[in-house]
N, C-alpha and C positions, 0 to 999 in steps of 0.2 A: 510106303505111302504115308505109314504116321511122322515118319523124319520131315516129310513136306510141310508141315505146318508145325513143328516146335515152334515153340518162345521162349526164352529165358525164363526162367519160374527164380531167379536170385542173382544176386551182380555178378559173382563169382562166374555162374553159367554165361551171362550176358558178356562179360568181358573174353569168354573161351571163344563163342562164337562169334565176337565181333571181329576176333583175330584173324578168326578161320577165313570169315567172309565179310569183309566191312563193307563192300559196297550192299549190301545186304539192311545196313542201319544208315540209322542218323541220327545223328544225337545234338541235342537244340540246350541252349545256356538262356537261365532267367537272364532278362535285363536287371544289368548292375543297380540302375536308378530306382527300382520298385524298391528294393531289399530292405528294409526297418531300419537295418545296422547303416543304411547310404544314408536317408531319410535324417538320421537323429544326428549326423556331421555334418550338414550343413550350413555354408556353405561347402560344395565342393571344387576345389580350383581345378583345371584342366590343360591348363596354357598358361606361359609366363604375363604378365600384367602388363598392358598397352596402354598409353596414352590416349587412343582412341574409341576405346570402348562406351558401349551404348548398352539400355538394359533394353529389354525384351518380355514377354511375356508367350509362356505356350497355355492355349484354351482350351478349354470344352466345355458343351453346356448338355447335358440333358434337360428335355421339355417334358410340358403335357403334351405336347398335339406338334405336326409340322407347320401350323399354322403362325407365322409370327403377330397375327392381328388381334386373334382371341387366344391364343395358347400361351404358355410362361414358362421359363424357367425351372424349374424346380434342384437342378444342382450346377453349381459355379463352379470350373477348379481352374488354378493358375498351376503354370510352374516357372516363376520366374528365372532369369539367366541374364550373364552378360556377353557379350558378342565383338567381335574386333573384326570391321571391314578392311583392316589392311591386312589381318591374317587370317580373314574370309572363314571365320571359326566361329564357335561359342568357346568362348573362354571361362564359362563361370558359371555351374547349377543355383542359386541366391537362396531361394528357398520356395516355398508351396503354399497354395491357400485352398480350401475344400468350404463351400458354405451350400447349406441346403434352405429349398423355401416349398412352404406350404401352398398350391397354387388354387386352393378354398374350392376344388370341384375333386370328387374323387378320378383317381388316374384309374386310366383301361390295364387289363392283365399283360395287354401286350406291353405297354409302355412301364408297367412290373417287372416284364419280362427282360426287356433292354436296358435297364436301370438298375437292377437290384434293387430299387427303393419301392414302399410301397406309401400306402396314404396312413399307417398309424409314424412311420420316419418322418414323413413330412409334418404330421399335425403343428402347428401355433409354430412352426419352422418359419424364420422371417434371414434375409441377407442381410447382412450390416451393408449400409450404402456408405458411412464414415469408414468402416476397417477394406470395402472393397477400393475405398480411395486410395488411403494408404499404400495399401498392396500395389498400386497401380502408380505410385507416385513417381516420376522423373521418366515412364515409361513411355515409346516413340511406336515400338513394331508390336502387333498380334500376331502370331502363327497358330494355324487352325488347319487340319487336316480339312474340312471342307468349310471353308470362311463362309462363303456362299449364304451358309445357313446359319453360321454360327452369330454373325456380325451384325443382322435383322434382330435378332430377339435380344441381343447384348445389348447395342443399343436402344433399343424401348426402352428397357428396365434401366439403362446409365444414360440418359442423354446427355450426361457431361463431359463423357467418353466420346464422343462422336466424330471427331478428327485426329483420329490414332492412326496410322497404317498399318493394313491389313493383305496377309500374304496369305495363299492356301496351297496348303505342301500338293494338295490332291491334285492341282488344278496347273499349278504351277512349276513343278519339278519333272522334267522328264525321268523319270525312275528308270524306266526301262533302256534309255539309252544308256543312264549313269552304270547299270548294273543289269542283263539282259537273261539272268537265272529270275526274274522279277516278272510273273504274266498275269497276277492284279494286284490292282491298286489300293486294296483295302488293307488300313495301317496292321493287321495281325499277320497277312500276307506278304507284304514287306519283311516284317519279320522273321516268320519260317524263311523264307530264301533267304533269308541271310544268317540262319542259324539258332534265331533267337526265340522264344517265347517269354509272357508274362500273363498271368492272371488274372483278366479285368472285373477288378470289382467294384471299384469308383471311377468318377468321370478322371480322379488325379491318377490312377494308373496310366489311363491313356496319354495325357498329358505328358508323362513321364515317358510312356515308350516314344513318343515322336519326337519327343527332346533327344533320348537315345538313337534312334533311326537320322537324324539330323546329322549327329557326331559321327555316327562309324559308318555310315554310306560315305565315300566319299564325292566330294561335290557336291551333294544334295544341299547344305548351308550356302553353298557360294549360289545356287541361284536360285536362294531365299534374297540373300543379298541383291540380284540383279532384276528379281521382281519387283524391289522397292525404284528403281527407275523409272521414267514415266514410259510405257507401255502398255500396248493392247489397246482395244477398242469396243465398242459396241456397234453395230450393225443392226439398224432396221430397215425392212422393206416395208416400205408404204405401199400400198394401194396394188399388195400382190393378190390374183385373183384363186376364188377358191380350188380351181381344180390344182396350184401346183401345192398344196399344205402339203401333202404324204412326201413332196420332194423337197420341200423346206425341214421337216420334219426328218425326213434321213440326213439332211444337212446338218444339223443340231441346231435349228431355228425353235426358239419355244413364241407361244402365244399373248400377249398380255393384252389382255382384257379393257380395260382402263381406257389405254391407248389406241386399242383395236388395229395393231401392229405386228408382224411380228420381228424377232429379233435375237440377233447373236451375239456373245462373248467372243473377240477373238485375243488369245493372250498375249498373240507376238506381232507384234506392227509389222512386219514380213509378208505377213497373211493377210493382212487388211486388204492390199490392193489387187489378189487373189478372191477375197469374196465380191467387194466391189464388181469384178471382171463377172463373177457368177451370178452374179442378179441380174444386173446388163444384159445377160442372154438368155436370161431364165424366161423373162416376159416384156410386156409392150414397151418399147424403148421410149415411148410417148409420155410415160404417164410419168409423173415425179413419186421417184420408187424407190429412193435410197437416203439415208443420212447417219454420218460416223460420227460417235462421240468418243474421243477418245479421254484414257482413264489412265490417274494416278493411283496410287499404293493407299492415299487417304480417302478417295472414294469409290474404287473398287470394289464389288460386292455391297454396297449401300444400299439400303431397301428402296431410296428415291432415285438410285442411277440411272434408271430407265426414262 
């Protein structure tokens, strides 16, 4: 019975019994991109040098609050790269930026907790708004594991940013068709199914694993690529009555306020004239209940798209 539950107590042990019984283990490889030794030679090249390469930019932002109206920033990181649409790749890690800012309220333990930072890192902490230009110079695409949320609070703090295109791997990439060992979608979980782990301790780890996740998923970059095409839509139902909210609401309809609408993202113009059909039946065909706005890669996720 105590054989049931060994563990390797040393490699030597771990390696006997891995032999014995490998399906038994599994054994996960840091991302190359985190490692100190990747970091301090960059650039890294990846692919031969195309003519039509474009730079890029991978984000994250840690906040105070989910709130993009009263809440801020408090860490920036980049990881720039260059990219080649005719060989539907990243061709090129460029280099990395980390900036952190003090957002003059103390932060909650929770948002300590999701951050590693606390409020004596952040103190008299300000972003360079000249060095995050720079960083950002000759730059076209954002990729954001969930843009959604990232691309609201990026631009408050850069309004000079504000016609960039923006993709969200989250949102945007069928993972699970690409790769079907894949059952969430959360970028650490991507990762184990695929073997890999890394240790997040700044927003630029992350940064770094979804630039990695990008490269060795295959296809996942080509349709980063084919999100920058004009697609998808937005869907409101005007003037839907309350009792069908709970059926709008299993639909992935959310509420906005403002407007007093409610309303859908749909990603792939395929689908559009599939929701269309479903509102149509949902309620009074009388009432004027419907209107599509359809969306490119530069206002996509926009705090004012709606």
């Amino acid at each position: 019975m105590d054989n049931l539950f060994t563990t390797p107590s040393s490699l030597e042990e771990f390696v006997s019994m891995y032999k014995a019984e490998p399906d038994d283990f599994r054994v996960l490889c840091k991302i190359p991109l985190v490692k100190s030794s990747t970091l301090a030679n960059l650039p890294l090249r990846l692919a031969k040098e195309c003519t039509d390469e474009q730079l890029m930019v991978i984000l994250k932002l840690y906040t105070s609050g989910q709130n993009y109206q009263k809440d801020t920033i408090i860490e920036l990181a980049m990881t720039k790269a260059r990219y080649s649409p005719s060989l539907g790749c990243i061709t090129e890690i460029s280099g990395v930026y980390r900036g952190i800012e003090d957002p003059r309220v103390r932060i909650s333990d929770k948002v300590m907790l999701q951050t590693g930072l606390d409020n004596d890192n952040l103190a008299g902490r300000v972003l360079d708004q000249d060095e995050t230009a720079r960083f950002l110079a000759g730059v076209s695409l954002v990729v954001c594991h969930n843009a959604m949320f990232e691309r609201q609070f990026f631009e408050k703090k850069f309004p000079l940013f504000n016609n960039l295109n923006w993709v969200s791997s989250l949102r945007e990439i069928p993972w699970r068709c690409l790769d079907n060992s894949i059952r969430s979608l959360e970028l650490t979980s991507i990762l184990l199914s695929r073997g890999y782990f890394f240790t997040k301790k700044t927003a630029l780890d992350e940064t770094l694993a979804l630039a990695w996740v990008l490269i060795e998923v295959n296809g996942a970059f080509k349709e980063i690529l084919r999100a920058l095409e004009p697609t998808g839509a937005v869907i409101y139902a005007f003037g839907a009555p309350y009792e069908i909210k709970d059926v709008l609401k299993q639909s992935a309809y959310h509420w906005d306020r403002s407007q007093k609408v409610w309303y859908k993202m749909v990603l792939r113009l395929e689908y559009v004239e599939h929701e269309i059909n479903f509102l149509q039946n949902l309620y009074d065909h009388n009432r004027v209940k419907l209107k599509v706005k359809y969306l490119s890669a530069n206002v996509r996720y926009k705090h004012d798209m709606l």
